[in-house]
mmCIF file of the N, C-alpha and C atoms, coordinates in Angstrom:
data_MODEL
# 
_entry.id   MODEL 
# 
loop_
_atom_site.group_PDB 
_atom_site.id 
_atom_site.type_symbol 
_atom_site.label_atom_id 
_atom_site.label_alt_id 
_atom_site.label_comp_id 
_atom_site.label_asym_id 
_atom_site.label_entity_id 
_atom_site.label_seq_id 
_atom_site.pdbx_PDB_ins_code 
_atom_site.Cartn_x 
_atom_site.Cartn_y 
_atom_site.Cartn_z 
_atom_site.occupancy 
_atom_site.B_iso_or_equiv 
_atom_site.pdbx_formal_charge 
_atom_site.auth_seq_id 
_atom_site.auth_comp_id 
_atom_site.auth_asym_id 
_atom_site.auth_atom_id 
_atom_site.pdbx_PDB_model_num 
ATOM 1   N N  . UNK A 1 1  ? -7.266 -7.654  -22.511 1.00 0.00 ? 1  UNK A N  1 
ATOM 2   C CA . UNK A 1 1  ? -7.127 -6.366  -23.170 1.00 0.00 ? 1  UNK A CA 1 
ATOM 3   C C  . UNK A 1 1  ? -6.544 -5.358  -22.185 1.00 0.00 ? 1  UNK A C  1 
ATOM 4   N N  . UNK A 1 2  ? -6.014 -4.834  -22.483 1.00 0.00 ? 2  UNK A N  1 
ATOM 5   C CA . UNK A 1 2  ? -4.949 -3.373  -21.784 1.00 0.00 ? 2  UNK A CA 1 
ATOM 6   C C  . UNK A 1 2  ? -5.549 -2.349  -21.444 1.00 0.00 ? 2  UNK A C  1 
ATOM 7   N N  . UNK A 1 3  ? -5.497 -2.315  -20.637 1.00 0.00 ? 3  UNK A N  1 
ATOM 8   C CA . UNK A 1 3  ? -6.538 -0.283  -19.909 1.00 0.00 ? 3  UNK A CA 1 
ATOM 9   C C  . UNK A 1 3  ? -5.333 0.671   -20.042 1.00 0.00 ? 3  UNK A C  1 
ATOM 10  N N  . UNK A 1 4  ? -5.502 1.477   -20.581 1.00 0.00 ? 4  UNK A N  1 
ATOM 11  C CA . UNK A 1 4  ? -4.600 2.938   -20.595 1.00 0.00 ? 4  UNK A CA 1 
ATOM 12  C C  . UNK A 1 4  ? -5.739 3.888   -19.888 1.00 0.00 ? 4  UNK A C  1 
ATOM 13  N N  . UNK A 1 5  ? -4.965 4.510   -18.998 1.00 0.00 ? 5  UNK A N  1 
ATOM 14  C CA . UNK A 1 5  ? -5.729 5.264   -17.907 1.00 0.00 ? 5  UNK A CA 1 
ATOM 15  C C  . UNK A 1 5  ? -5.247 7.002   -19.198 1.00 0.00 ? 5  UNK A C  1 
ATOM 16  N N  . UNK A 1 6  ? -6.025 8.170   -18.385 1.00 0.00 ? 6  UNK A N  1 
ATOM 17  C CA . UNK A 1 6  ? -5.994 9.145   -19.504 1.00 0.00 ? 6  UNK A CA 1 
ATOM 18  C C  . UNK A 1 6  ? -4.754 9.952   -18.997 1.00 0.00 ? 6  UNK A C  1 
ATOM 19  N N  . UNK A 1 7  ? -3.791 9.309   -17.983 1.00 0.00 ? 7  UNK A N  1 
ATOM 20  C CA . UNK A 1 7  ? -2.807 10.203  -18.115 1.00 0.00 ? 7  UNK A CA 1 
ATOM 21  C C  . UNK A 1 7  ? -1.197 8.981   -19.046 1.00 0.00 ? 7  UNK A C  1 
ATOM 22  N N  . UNK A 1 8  ? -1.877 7.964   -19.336 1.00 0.00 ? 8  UNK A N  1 
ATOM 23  C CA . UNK A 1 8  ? -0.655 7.109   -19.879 1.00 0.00 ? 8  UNK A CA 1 
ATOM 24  C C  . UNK A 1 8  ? -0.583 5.910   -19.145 1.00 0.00 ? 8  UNK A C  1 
ATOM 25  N N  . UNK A 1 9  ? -1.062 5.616   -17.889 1.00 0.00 ? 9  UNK A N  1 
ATOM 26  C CA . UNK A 1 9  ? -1.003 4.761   -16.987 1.00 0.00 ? 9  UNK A CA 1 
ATOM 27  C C  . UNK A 1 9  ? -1.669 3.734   -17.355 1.00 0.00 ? 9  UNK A C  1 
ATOM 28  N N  . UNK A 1 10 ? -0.750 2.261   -17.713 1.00 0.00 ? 10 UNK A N  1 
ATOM 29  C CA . UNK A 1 10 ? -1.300 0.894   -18.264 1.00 0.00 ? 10 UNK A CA 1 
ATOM 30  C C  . UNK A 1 10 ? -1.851 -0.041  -16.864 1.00 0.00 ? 10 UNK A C  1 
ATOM 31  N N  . UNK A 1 11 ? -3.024 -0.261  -16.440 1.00 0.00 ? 11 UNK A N  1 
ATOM 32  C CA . UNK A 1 11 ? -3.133 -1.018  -15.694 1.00 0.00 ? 11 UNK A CA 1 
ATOM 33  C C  . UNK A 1 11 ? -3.321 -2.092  -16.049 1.00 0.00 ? 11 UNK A C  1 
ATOM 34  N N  . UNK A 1 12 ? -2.802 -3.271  -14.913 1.00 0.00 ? 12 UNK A N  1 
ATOM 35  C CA . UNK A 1 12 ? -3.205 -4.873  -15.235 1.00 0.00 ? 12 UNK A CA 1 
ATOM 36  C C  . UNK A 1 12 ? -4.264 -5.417  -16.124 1.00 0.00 ? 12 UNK A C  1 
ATOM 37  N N  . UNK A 1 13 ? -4.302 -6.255  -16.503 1.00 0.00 ? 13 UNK A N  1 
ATOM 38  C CA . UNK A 1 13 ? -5.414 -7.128  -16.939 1.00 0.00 ? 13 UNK A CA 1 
ATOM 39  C C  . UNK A 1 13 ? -5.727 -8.011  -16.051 1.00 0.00 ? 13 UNK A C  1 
ATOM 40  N N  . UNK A 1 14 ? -7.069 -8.314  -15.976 1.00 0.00 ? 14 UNK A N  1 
ATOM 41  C CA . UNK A 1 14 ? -7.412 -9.403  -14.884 1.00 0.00 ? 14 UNK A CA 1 
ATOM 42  C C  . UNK A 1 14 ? -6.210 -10.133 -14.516 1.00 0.00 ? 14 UNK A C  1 
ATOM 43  N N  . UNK A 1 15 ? -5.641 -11.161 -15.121 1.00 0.00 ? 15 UNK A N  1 
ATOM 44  C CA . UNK A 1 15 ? -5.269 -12.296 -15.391 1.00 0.00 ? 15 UNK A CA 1 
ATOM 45  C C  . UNK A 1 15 ? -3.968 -11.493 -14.437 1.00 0.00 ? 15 UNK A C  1 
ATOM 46  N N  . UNK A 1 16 ? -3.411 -10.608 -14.997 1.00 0.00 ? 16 UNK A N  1 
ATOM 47  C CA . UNK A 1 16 ? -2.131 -9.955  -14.225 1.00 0.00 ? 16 UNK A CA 1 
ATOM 48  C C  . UNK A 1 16 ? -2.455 -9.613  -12.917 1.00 0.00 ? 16 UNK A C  1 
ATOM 49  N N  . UNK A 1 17 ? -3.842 -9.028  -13.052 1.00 0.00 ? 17 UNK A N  1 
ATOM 50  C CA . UNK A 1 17 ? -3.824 -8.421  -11.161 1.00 0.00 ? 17 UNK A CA 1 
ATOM 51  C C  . UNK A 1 17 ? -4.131 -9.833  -10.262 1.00 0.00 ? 17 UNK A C  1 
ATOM 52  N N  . UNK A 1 18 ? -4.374 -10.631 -10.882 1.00 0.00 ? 18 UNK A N  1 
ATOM 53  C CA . UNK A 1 18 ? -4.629 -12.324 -10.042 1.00 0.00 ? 18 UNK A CA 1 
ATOM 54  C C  . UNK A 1 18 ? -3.376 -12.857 -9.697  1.00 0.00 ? 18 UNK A C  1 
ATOM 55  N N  . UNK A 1 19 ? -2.091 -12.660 -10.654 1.00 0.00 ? 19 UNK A N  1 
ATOM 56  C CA . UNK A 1 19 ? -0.836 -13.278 -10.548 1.00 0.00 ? 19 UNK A CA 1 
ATOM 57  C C  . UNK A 1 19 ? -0.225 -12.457 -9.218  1.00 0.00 ? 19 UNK A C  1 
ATOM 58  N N  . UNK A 1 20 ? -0.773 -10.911 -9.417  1.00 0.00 ? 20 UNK A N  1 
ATOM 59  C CA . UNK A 1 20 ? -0.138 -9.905  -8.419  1.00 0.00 ? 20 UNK A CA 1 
ATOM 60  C C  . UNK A 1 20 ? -0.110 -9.970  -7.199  1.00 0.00 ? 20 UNK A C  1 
ATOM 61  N N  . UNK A 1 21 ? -1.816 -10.120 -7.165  1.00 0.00 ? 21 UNK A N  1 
ATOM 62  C CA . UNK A 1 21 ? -1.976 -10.757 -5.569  1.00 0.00 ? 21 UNK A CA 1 
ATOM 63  C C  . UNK A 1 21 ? -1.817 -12.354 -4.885  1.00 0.00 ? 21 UNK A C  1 
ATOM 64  N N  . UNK A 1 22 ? -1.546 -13.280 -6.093  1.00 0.00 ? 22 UNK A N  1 
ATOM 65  C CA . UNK A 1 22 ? -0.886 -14.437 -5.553  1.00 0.00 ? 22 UNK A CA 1 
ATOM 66  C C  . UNK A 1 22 ? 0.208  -14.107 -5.241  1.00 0.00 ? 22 UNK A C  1 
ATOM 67  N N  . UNK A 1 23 ? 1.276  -13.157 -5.679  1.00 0.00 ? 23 UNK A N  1 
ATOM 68  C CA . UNK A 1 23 ? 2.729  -12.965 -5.237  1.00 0.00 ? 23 UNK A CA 1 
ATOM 69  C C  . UNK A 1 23 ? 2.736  -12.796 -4.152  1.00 0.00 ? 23 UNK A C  1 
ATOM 70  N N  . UNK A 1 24 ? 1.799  -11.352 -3.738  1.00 0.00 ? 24 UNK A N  1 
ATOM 71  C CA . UNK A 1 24 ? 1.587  -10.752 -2.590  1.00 0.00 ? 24 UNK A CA 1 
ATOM 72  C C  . UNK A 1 24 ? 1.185  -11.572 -1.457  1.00 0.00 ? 24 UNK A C  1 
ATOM 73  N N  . UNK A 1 25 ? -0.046 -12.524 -1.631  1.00 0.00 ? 25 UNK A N  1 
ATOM 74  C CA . UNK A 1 25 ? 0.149  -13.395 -0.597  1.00 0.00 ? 25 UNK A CA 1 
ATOM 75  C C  . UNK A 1 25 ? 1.448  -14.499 -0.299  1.00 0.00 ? 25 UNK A C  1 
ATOM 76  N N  . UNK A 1 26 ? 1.619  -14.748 -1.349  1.00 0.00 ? 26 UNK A N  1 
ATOM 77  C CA . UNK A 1 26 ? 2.394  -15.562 -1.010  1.00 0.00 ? 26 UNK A CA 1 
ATOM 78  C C  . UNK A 1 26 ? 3.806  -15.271 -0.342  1.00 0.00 ? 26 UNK A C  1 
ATOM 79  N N  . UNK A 1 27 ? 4.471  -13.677 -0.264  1.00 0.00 ? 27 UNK A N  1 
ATOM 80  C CA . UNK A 1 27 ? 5.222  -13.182 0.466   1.00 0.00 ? 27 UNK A CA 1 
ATOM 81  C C  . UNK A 1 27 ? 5.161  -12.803 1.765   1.00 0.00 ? 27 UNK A C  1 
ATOM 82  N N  . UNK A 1 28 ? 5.864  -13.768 2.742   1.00 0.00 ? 28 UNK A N  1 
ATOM 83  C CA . UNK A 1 28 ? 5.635  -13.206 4.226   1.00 0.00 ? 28 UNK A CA 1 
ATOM 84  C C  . UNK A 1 28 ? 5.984  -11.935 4.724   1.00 0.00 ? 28 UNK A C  1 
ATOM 85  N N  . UNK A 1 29 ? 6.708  -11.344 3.710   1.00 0.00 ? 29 UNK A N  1 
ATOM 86  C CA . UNK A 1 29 ? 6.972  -9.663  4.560   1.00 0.00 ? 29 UNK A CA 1 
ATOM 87  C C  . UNK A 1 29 ? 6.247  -8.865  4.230   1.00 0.00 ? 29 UNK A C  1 
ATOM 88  N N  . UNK A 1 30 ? 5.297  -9.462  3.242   1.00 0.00 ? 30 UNK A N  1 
ATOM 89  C CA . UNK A 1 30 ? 4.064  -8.511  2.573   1.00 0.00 ? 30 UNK A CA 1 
ATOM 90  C C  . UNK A 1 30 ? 2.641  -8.678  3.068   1.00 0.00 ? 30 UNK A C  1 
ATOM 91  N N  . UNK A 1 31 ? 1.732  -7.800  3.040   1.00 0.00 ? 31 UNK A N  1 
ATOM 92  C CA . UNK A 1 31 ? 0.359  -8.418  3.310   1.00 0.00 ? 31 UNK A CA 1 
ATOM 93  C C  . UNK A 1 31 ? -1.039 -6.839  3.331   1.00 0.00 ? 31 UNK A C  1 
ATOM 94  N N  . UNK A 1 32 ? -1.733 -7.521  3.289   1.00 0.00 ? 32 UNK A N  1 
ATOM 95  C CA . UNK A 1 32 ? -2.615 -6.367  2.637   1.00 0.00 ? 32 UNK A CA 1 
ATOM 96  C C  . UNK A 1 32 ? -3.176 -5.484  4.040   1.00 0.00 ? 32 UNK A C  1 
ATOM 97  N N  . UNK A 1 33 ? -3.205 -4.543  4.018   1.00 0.00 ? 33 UNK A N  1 
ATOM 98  C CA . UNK A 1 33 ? -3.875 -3.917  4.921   1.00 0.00 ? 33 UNK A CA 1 
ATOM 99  C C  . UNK A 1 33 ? -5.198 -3.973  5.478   1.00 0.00 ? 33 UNK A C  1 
ATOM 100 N N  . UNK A 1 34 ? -5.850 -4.506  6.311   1.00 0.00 ? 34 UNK A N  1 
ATOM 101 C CA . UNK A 1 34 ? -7.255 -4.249  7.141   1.00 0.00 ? 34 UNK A CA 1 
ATOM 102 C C  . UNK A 1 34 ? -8.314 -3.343  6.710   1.00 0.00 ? 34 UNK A C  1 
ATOM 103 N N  . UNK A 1 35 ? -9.243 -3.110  7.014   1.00 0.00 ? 35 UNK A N  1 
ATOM 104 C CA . UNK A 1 35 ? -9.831 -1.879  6.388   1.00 0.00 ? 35 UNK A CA 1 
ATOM 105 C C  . UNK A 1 35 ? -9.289 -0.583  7.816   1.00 0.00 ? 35 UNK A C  1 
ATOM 106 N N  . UNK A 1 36 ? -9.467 -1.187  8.924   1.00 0.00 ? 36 UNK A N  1 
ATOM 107 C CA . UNK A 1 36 ? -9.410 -0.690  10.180  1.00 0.00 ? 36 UNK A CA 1 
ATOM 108 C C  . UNK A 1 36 ? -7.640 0.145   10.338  1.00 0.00 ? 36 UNK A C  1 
ATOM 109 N N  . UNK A 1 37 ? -6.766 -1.138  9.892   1.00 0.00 ? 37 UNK A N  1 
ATOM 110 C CA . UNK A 1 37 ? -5.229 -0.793  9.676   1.00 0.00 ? 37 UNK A CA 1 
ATOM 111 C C  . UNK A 1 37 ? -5.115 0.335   8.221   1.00 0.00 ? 37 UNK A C  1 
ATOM 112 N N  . UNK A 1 38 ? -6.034 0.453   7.633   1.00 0.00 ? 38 UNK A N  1 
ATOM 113 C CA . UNK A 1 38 ? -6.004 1.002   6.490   1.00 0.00 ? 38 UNK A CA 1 
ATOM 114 C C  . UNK A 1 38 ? -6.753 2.424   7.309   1.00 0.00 ? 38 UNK A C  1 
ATOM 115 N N  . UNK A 1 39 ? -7.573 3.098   7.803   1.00 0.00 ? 39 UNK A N  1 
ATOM 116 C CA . UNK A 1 39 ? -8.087 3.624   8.272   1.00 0.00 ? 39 UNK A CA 1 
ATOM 117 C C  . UNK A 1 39 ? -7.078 4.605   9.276   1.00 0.00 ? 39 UNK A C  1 
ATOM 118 N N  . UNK A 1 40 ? -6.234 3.824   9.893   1.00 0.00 ? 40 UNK A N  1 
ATOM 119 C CA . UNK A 1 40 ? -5.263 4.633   10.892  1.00 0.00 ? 40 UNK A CA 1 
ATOM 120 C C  . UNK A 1 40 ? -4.061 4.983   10.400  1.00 0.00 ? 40 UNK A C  1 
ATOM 121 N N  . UNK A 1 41 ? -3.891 5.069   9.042   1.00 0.00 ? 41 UNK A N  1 
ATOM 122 C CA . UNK A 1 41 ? -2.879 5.698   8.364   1.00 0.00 ? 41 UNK A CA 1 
ATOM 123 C C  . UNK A 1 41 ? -2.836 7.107   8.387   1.00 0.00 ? 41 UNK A C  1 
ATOM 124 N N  . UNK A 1 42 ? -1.606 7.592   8.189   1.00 0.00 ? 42 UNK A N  1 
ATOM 125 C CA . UNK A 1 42 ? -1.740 9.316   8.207   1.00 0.00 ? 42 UNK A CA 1 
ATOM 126 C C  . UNK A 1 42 ? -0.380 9.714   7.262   1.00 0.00 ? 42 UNK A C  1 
ATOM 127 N N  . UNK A 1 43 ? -0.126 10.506  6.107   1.00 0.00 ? 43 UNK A N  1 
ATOM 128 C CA . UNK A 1 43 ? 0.939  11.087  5.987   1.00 0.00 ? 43 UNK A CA 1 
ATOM 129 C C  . UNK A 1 43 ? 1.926  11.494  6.749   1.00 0.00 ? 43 UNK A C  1 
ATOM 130 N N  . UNK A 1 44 ? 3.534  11.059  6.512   1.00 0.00 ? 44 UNK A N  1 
ATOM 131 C CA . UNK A 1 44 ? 4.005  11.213  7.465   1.00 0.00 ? 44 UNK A CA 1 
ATOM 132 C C  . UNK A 1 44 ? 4.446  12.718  7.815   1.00 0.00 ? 44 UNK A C  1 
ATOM 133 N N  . UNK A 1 45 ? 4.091  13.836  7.111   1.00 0.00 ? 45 UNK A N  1 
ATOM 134 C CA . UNK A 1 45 ? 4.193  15.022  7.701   1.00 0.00 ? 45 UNK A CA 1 
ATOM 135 C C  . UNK A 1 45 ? 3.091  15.229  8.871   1.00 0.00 ? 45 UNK A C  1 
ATOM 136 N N  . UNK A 1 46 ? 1.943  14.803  8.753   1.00 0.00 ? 46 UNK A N  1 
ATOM 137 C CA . UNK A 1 46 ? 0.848  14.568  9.708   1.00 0.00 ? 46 UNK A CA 1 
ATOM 138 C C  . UNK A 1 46 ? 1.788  13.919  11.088  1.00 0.00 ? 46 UNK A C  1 
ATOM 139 N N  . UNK A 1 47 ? 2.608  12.875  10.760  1.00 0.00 ? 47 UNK A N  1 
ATOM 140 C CA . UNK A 1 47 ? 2.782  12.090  12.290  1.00 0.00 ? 47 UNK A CA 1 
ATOM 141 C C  . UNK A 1 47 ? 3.839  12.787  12.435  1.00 0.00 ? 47 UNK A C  1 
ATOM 142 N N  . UNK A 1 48 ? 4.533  14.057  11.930  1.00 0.00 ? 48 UNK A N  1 
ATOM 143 C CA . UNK A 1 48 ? 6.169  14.336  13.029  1.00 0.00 ? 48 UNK A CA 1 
ATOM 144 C C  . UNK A 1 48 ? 5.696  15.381  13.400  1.00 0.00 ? 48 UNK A C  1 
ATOM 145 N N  . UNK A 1 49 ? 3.878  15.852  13.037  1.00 0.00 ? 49 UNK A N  1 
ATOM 146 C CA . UNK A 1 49 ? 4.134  17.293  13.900  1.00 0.00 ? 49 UNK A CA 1 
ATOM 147 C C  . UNK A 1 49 ? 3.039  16.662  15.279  1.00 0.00 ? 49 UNK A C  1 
ATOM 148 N N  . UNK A 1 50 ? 2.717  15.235  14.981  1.00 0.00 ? 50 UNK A N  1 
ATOM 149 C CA . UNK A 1 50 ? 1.670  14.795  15.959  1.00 0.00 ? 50 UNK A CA 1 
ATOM 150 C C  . UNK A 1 50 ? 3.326  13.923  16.965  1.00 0.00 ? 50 UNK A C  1 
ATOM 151 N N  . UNK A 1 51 ? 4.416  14.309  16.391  1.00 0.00 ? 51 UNK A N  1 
ATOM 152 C CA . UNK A 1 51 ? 5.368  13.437  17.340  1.00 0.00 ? 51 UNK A CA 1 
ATOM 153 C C  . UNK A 1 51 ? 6.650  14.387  17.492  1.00 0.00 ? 51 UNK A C  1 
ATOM 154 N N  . UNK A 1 52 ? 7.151  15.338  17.521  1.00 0.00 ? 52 UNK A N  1 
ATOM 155 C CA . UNK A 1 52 ? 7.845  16.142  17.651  1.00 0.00 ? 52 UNK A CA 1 
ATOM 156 C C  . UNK A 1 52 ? 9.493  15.541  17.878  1.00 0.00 ? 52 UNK A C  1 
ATOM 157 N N  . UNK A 1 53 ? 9.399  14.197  19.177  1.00 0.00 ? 53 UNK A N  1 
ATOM 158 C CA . UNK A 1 53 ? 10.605 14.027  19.741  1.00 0.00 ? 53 UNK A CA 1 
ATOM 159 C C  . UNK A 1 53 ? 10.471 12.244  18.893  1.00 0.00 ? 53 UNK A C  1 
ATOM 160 N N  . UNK A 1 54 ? 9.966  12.145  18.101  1.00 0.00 ? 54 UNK A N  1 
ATOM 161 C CA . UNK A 1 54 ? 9.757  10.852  17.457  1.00 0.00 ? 54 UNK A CA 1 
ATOM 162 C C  . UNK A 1 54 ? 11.034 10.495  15.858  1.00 0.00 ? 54 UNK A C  1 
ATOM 163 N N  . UNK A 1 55 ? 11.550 9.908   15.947  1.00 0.00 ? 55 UNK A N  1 
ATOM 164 C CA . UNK A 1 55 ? 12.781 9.791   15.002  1.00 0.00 ? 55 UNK A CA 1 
ATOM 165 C C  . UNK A 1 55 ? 12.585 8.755   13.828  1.00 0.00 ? 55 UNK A C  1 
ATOM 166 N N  . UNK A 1 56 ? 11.777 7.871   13.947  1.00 0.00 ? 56 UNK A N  1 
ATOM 167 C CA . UNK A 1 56 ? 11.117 7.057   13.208  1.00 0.00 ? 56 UNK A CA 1 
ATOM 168 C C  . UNK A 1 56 ? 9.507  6.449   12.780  1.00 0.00 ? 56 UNK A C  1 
ATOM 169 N N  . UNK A 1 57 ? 8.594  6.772   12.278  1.00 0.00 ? 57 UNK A N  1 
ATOM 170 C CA . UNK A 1 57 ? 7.079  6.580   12.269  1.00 0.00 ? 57 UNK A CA 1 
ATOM 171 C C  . UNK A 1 57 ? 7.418  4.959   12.540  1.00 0.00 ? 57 UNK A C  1 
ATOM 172 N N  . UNK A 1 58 ? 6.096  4.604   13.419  1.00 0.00 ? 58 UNK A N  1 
ATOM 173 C CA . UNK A 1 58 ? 6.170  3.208   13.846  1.00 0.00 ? 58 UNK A CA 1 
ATOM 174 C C  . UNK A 1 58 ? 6.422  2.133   12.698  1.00 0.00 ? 58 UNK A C  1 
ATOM 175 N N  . UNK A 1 59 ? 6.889  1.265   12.451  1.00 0.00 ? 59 UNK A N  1 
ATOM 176 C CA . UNK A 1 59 ? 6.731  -0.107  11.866  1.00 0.00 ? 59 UNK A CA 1 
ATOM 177 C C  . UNK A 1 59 ? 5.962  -1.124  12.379  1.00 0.00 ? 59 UNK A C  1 
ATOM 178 N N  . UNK A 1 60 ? 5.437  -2.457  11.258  1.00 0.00 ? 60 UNK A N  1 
ATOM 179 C CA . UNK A 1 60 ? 4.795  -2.934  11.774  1.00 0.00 ? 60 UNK A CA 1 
ATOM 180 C C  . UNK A 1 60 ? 5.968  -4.214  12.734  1.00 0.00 ? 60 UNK A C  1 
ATOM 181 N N  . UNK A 1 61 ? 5.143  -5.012  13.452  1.00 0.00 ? 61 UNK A N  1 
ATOM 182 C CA . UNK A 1 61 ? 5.647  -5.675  14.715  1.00 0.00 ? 61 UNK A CA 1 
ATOM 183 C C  . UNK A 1 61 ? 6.111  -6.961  13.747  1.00 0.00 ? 61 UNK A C  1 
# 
């Protein structure tokens, strides 16, 4: 059955969010964030005034 969120927004059904995250694993340039890697995130207006002479926010390795 279909969830309509109250602004219009259809989210998955089980069955879809299971297919989603098999994709997701199964893509090597993709992968889920840590709680810890999830934690040290910041908007990137947050990191150019915490980096002034910085031209690109880091990527991962």
């Amino acid at each position: 059955m279909e969830h309509q969120t109250f602004n219009g927004l259809i989210l998955p059904t089980d069955e879809e969010e299971e297919a989603i995250n098999r994709g997701i694993a199964l893509d090597p340039d993709t992968w889920e964030l840590s709680d810890e890697e999830f934690k040290e995130l910041k908007p990137y207006s947050v990191w150019i005034l915490e980096n002034p002479n910085g031209t690109e926010p880091p990527t991962a390795a």
